[in-house]
C-alpha positions in Angstrom: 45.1 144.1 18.2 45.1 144.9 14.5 48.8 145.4 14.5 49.4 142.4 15.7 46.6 140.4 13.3 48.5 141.8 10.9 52.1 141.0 11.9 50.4 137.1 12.3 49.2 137.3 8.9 52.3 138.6 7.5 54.3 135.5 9.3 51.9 133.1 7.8 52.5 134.1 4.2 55.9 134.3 4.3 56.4 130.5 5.1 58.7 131.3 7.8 58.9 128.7 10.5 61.6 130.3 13.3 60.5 132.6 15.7 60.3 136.6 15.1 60.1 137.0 19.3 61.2 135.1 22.6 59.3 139.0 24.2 56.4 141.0 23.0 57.0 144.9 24.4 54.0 147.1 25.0 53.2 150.6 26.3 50.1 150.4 28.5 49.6 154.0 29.0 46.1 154.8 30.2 43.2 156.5 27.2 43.5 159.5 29.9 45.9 160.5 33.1 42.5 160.8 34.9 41.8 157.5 34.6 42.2 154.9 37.3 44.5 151.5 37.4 41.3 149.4 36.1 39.4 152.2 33.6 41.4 149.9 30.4 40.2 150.4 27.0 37.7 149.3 24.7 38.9 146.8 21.9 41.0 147.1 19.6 43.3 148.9 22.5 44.2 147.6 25.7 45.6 149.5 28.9 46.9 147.2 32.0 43.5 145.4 32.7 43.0 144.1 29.6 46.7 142.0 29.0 44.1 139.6 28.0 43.4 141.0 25.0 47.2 141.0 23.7 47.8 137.7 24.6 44.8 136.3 23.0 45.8 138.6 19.7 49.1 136.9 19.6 47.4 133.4 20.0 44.9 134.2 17.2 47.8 135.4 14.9 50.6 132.7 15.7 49.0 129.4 17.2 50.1 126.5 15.3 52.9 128.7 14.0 56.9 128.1 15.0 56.6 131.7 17.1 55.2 130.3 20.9 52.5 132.2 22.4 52.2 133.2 25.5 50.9 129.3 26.6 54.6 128.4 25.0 56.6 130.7 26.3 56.4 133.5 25.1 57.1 136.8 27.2 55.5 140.5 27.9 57.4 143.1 29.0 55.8 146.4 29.9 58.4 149.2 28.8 56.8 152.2 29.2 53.7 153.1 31.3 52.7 156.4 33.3 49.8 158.6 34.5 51.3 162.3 34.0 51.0 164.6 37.0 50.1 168.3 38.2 52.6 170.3 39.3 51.9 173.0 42.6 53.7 174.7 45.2 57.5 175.6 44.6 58.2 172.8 42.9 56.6 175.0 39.8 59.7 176.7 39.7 62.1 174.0 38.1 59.1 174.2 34.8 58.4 175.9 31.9 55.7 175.9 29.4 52.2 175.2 29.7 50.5 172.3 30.4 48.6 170.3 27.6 46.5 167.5 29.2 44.1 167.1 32.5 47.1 165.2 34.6 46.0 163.3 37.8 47.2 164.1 41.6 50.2 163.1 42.8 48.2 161.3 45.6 46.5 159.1 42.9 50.3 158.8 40.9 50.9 156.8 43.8 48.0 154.8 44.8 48.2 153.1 40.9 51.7 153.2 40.6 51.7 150.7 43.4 48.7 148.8 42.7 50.6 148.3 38.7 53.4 146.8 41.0 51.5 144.7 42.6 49.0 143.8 40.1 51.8 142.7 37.3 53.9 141.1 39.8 50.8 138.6 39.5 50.9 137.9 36.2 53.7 135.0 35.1 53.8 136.3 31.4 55.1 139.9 32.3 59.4 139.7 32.5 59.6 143.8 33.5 57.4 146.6 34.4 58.9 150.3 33.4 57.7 153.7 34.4 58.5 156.4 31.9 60.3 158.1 33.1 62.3 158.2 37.1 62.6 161.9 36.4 60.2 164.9 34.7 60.6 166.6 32.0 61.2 170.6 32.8 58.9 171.6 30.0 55.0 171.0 30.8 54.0 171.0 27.3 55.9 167.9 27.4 56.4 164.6 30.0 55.6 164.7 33.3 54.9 161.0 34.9 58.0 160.8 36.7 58.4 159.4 40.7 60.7 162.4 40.9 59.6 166.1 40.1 61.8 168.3 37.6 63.5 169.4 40.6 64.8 166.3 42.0 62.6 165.8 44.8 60.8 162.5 45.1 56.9 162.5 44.8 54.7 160.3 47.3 54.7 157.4 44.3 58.1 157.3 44.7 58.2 156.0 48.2 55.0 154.0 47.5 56.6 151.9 45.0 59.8 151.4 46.7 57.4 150.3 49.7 55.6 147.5 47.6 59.1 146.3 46.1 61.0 146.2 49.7 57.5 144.6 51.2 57.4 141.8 48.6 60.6 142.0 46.6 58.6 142.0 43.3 57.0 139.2 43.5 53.1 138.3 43.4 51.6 138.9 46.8 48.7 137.0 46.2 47.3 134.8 43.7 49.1 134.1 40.6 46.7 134.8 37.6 46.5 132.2 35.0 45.2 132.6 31.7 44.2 130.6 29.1 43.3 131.2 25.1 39.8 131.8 24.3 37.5 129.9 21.3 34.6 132.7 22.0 34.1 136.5 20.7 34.4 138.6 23.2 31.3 140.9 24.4 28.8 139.2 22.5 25.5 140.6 22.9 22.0 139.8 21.0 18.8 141.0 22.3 15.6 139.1 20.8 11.7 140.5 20.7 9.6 139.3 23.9 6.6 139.0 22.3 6.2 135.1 22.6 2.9 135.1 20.3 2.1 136.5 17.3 -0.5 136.7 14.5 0.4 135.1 10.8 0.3 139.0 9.2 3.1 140.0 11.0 5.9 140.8 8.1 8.5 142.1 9.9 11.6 140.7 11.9 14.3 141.5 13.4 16.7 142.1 16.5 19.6 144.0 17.7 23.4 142.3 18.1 26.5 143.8 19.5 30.5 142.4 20.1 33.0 143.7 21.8 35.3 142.9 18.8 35.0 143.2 15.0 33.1 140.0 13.7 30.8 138.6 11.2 27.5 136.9 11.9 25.1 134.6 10.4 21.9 134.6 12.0 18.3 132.8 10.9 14.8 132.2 11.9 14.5 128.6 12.6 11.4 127.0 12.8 10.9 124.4 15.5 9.3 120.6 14.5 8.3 118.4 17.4 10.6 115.6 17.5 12.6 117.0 14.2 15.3 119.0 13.9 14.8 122.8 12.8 14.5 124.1 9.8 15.9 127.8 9.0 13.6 129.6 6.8 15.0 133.4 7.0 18.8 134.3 6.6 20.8 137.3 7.0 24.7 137.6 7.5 27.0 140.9 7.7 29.4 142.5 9.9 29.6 144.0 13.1 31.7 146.3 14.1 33.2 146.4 17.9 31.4 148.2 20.5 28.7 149.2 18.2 25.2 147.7 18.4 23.8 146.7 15.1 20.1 146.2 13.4 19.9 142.4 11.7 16.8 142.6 10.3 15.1 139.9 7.5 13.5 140.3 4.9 9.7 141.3 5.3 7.5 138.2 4.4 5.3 136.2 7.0 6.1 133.3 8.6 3.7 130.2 8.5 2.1 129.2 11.7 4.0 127.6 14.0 7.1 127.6 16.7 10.2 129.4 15.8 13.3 130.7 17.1 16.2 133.2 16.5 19.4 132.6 16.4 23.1 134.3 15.8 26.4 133.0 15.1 29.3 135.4 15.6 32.4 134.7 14.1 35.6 136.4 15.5 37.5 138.6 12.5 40.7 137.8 13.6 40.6 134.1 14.0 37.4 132.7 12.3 38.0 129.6 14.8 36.4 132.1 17.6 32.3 131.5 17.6 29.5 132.2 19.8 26.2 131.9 19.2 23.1 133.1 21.0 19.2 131.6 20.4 16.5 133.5 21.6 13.7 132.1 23.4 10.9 130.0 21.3 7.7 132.2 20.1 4.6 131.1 17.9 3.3 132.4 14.9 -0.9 131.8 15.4 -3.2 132.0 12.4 -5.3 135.4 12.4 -8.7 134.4 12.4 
């Protein structure tokens, strides 16, 4: 996603108004060969699941730009994916080296390698789906994803994605998945106090926030007035930073009696357009007697 905030930014500045691209290429290989179709990855990456998240980077960095989007036209094309597999038996013989990762079974190879056919066969944005490669690599220490072992021979994912392309030609075999840019940060989170009453001594304040992207926030203690509308009488703003669940905390003084409120505003770092907000239940500040 950073990359392609970047290449965004870069476009803007220059004052260019053609297109750089009429198709964005990407490698969804998976964080690990263990993993299944759907495990993805958290943000800034993104696996096969989460095509989401590149298309709404490309919106962020080139909406209202002269290079389309993917709501304008704009095209993905997968060009290299693959979960590397163990090699047994005889087939051992065509190899050399020594493996370096934990690869999956050729059993599960299969099962995903048709469930990626049909999954992007579903999605009207992707042009091409590649495996890397038709063929392993001899040496282990090295590439070994292919639908064919070293030796030639097919492996079960072969004949299971040759299956899925003769039974539906390539083409979405159920529901054609639409998508649609977003004007919210993704994986907001904010989890207020539940004490709903407190004494007037109470100095201190605060509540955790999390995002599933980088973004800055502005939150406050807002004090409620019947029939008025509130008033914010603490502030605090920072960043967060994705997929890591952050402190905002105020600054220690007591609050006059009365009804208040928290409340966040998160603010996307890639397209400060993006906000959410969350507001925490209303609590009251009593005066100690």
């Amino acid at each position: 996603m950073k990359f392609i905030e970047g290449v965004g930014a870069a476009y803007r500045a220059s004052g260019r108004t053609r297109p750089l691209m009429d198709e964005l290429a990407y490698h969804p290989y998976p964080r690990r060969d263990t993993d299944s179709l759907t495990e993805g990855f958290l943000w800034p990456n993104a696996g096969v699941t989460n095509l989401g998240r590149i298309k709404q980077a490309v919106w962020d960095a080139f909406h209202a730009t002269g290079q389309p989007t993917f709501e304008d036209g704009l095209r993905l094309r997968l060009d290299e994916v693959g979960w590397q597999v163990s090699v047994r038996g005889a087939a051992l013989r065509s190899y050399v080296g020594s493996e370096t990762v934990k690869p999956t079974t050729e059993a599960e190879q299969a099962a995903i390698y048709a469930s990626l056919v049909r999954y992007t066969a579903c999605d009207p944005n992707v042009t091409a789906l590649l495996f890397f490669g038709l063929r392993d690599e001899p040496n282990l220490s090295r590439w070994q994803a292919g639908l064919m072992r070293a030796d030639g021979t097919p492996r079960p994912s072969y004949q299971a994605v040759k299956a899925v392309l003769e039974r539906t030609g390539g083409n979405c075999a159920g529901k054609m998945r639409s998508w649609r840019h977003s004007h919210v940060v993704e994986g907001v989170s904010a989890t207020f106090p539940r004490a709903r009453r407190l004494p007037d001594r109470v100095r201190s304040w605060s509540f955790v926030a999390a995002a599933g992207e980088d973004t800055s926030f502005e939150a406050g203690i807002y004090r409620a007035r019947h029939g008025r509308r509130t008033v914010r009488v603490r502030t605090e703003s920072g960043h967060i930073d994705a997929n890591v669940t952050r402190l905002v905390r105020f600054p220690a003084r007591r609050l006059s009696p009365g009804k208040y409120v928290y409340s966040i505003r998160f603010c996307a770092d890639a397209n400060g357009g993006r906000m959410t907000r969350r507001t925490s239940r209303p609590f009251v500040v009593n005066r100690s007697r």
